[in-house]
C-alpha positions as a Markdown table, in Angstrom:
| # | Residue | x | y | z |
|---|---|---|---|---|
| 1 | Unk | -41.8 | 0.6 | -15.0 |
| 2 | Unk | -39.5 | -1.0 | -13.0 |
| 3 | Unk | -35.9 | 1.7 | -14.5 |
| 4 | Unk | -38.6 | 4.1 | -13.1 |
| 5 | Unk | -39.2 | 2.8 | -10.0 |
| 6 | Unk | -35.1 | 2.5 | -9.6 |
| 7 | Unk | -34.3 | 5.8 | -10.8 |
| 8 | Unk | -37.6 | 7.2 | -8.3 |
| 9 | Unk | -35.8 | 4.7 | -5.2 |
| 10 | Unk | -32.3 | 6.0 | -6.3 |
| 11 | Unk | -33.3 | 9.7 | -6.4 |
| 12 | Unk | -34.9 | 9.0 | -2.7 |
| 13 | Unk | -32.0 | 7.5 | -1.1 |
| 14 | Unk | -29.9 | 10.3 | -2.4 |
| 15 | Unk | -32.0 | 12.8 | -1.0 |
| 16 | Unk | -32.2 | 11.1 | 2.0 |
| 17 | Unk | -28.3 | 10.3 | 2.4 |
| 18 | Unk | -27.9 | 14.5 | 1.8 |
| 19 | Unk | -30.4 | 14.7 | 4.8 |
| 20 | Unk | -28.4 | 11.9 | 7.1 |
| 21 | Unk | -25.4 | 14.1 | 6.0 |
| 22 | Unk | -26.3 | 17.7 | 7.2 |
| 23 | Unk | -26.8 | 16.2 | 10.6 |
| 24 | Unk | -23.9 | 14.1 | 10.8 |
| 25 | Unk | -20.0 | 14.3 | 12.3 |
| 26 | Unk | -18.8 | 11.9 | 10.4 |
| 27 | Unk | -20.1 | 9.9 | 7.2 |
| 28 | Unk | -19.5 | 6.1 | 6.8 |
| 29 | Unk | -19.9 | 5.2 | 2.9 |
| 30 | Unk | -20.9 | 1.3 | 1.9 |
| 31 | Unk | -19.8 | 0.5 | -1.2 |
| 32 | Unk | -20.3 | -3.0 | -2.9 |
| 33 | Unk | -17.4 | -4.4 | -3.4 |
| 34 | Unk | -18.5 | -6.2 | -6.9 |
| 35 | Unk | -19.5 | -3.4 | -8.0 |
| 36 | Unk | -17.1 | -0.7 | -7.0 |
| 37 | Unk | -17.2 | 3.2 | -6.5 |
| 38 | Unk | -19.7 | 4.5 | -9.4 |
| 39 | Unk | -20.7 | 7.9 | -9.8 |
| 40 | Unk | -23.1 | 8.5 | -7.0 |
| 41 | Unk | -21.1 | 6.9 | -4.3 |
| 42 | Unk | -18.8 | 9.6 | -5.8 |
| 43 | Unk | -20.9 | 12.6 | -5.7 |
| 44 | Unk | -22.1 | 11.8 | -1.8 |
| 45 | Unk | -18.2 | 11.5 | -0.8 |
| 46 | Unk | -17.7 | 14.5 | -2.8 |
| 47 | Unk | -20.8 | 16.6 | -0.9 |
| 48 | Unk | -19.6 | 14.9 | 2.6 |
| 49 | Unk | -16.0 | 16.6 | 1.8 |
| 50 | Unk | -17.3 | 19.8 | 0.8 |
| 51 | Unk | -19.3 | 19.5 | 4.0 |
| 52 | Unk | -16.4 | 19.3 | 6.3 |
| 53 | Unk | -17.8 | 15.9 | 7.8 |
| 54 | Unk | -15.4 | 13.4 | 8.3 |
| 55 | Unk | -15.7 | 10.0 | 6.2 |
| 56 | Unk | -15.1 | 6.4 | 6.7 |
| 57 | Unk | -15.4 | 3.9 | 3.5 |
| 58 | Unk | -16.5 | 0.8 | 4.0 |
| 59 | Unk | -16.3 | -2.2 | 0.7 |
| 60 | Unk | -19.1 | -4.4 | 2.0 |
| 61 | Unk | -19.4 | -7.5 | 0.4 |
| 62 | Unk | -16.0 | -8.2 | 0.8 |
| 63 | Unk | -16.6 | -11.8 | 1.2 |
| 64 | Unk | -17.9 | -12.2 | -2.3 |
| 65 | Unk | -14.3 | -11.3 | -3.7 |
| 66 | Unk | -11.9 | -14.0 | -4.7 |
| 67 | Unk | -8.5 | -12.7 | -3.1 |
| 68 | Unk | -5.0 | -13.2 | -4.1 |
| 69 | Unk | -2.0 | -12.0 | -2.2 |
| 70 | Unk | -2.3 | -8.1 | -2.6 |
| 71 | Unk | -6.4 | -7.7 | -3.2 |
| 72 | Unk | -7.1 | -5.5 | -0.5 |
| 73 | Unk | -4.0 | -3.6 | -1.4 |
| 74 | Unk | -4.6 | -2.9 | -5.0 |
| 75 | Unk | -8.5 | -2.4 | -4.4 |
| 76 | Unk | -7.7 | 0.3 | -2.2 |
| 77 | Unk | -5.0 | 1.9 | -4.4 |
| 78 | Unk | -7.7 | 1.9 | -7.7 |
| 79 | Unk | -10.3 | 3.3 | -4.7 |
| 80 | Unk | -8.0 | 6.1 | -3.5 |
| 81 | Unk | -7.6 | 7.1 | -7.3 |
| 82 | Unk | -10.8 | 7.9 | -8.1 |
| 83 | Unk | -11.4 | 9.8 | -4.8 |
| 84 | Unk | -8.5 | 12.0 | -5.2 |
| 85 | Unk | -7.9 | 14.8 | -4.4 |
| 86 | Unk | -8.3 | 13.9 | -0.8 |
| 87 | Unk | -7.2 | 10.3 | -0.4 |
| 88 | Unk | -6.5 | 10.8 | 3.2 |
| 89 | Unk | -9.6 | 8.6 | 4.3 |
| 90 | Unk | -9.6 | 4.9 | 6.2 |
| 91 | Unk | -10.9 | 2.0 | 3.8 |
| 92 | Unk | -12.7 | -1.2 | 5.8 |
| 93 | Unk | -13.3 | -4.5 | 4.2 |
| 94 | Unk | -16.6 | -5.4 | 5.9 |
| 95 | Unk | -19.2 | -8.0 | 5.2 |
| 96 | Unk | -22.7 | -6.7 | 6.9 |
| 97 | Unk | -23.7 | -10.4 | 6.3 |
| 98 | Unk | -20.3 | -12.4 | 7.8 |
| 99 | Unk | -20.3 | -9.3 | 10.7 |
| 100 | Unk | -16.9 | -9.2 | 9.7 |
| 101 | Unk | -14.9 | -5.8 | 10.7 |
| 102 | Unk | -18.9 | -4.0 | 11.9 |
| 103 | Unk | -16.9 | -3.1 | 15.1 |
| 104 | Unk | -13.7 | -2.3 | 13.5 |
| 105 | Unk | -16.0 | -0.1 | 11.7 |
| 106 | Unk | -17.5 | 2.1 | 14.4 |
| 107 | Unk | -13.8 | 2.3 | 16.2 |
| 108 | Unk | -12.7 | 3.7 | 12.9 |
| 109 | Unk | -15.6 | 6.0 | 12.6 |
| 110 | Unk | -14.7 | 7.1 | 16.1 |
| 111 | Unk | -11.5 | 7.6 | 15.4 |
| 112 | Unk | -12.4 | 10.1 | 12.4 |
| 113 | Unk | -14.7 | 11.9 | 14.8 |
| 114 | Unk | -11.9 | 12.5 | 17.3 |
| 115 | Unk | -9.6 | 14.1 | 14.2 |
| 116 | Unk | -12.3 | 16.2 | 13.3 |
| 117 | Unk | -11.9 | 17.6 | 16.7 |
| 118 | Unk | -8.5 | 17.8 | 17.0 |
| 119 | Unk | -7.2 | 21.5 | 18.4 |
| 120 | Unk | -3.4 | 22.3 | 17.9 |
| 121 | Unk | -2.4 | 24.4 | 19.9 |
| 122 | Unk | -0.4 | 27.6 | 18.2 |
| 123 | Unk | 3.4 | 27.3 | 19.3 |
| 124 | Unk | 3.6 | 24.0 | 18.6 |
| 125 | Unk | 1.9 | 24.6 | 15.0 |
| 126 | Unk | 4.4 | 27.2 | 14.7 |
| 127 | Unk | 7.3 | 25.2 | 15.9 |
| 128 | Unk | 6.0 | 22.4 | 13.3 |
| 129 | Unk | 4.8 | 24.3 | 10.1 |
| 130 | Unk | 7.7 | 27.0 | 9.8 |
| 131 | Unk | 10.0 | 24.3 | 9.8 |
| 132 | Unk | 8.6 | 22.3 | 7.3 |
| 133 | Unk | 8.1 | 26.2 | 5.0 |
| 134 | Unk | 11.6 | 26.9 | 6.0 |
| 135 | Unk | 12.4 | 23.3 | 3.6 |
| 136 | Unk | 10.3 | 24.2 | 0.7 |
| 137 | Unk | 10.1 | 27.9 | 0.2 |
| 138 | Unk | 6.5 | 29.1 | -1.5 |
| 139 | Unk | 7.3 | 30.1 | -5.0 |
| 140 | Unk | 8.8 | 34.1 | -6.1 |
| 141 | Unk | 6.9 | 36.3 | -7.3 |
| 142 | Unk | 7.4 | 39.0 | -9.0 |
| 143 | Unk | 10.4 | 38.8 | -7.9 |
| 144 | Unk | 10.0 | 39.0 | -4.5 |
| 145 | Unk | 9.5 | 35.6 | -2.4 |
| 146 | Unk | 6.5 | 35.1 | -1.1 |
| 147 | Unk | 6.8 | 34.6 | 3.4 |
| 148 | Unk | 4.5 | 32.6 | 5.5 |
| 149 | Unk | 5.4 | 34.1 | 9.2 |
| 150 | Unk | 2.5 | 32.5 | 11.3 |
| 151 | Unk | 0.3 | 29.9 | 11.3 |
| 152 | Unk | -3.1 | 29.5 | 13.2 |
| 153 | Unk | -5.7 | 27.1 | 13.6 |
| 154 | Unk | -9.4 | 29.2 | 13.1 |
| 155 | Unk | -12.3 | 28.7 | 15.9 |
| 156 | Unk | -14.6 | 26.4 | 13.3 |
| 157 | Unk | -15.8 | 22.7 | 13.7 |
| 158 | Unk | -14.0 | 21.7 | 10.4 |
| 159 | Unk | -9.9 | 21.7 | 11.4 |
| 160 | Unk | -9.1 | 24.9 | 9.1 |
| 161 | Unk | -5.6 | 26.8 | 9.5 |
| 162 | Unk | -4.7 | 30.6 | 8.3 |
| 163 | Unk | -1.6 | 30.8 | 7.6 |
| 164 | Unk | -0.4 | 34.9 | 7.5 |
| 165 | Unk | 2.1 | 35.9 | 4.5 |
| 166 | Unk | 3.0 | 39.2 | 2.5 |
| 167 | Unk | 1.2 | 37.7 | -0.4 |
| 168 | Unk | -1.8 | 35.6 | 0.4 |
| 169 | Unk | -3.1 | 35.6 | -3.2 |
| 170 | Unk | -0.1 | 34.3 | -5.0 |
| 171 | Unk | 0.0 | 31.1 | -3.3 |
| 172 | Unk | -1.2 | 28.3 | -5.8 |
| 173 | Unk | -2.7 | 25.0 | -6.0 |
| 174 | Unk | 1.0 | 22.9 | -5.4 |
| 175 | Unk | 1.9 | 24.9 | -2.7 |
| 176 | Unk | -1.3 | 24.6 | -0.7 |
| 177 | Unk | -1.5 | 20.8 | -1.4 |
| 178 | Unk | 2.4 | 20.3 | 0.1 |
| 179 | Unk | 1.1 | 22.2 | 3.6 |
| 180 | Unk | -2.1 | 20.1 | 3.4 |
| 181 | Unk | -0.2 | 17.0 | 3.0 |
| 182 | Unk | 2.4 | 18.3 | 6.1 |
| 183 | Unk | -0.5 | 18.9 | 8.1 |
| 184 | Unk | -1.5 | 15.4 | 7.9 |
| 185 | Unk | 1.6 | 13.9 | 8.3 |
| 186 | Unk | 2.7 | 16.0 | 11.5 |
| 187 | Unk | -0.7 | 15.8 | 13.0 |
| 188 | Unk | -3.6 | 13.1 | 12.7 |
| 189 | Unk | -6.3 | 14.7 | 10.3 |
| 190 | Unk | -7.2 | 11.0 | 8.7 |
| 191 | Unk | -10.9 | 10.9 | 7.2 |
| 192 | Unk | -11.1 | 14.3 | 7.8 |
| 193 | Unk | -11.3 | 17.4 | 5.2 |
| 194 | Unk | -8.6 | 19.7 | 5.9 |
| 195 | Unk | -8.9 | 23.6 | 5.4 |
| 196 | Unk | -6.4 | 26.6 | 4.4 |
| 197 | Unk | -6.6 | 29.7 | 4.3 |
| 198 | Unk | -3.9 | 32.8 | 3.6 |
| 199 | Unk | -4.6 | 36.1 | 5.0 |
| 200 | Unk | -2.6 | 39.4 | 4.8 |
| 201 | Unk | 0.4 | 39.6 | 7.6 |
């Protein structure tokens, strides 16, 4: 039957991608541009993220797309939605067929694989991140605020950062999405999944 045969062909390439994936540094995802981002595409970006590898999304087929003024734009705004929460990831218009953008492609994946390596050294974290904590205080608790005094970033292949406070548990969601997003925006992390953790100081 042939829903059988492209369930048994979808199951196999999925398996297959997983298996591409574990030995990968960085993960370049095709979409179809006609079609857009549907579940599966989804779960794969969602595994590569939980992976730590870095990821590069390519919307092949681009030259199948009638185009206004702002097409690109807006495609890559509804895209970004539905990968949130980490949006921080470079989008290529590529046709494999028209080679248009293939090298732009590989320089972007290279690109990712360079953030992915990316060491910051510890004063000049310091210098960088207790400033931008110093602007928007973690929330009180108890009564008491809550003090980041250090940051690090940990010996691992996936850029992850400890930062040490009096209260390492009490830190939420909000507050460890605004140091994420800091992170990103004082040092290059693009395409790449970005790790915190809060330890005891």
């Amino acid at each position: 039957r042939k829903a059988k045969v492209h369930e048994d062909l979808e199951f196999y390439s999925v398996i297959r991608a997983i298996k591409a994936m574990d030995e990968a540094d960085v993960c370049m995802i095709v979409l179809d541009a006609e079609k857009g981002i549907g579940a599966q595409d989804l779960n794969i970006f969602s595994l590569a993220a939980k992976k730590g590898k870095g990821v590069v999304v390519l919307v092949n087929k681009w030259d199948l797309v009638e185009k206004a003024t702002n097409t690109a734009r807006d495609y890559e705004a509804a895209l970004k939605k539905r990968l949130a929460p980490f949006t921080d990831v470079p989008v290529l218009f590529i046709s494999a067929k028209e080679k248009t953008r293939i090298f732009k492609a590989v320089e972007a994946a290279l690109e990712v694989y360079e953030n992915r390596q990316r060491k910051i050294p510890t004063s000049k974290l310091n210098e960088v991140m207790l400033k931008v904590i110093e602007a928007y205080h973690p929330p009180v608790v108890r009564g008491t605020p809550v003090r980041i005094k250090y940051v690090t970033q940990l010996p691992v292949v996936v850029p992850s950062f400890a930062f040490f406070c009096n209260f390492p548990d009490d830190i939420k969601a909000p507050y460890r999405n605004y140091l994420e997003n800091k992170l990103r925006e004082h040092f290059n992390f693009s395409g790449v999944p970005v790790r915190i953790f809060f330890r005891k100081k």
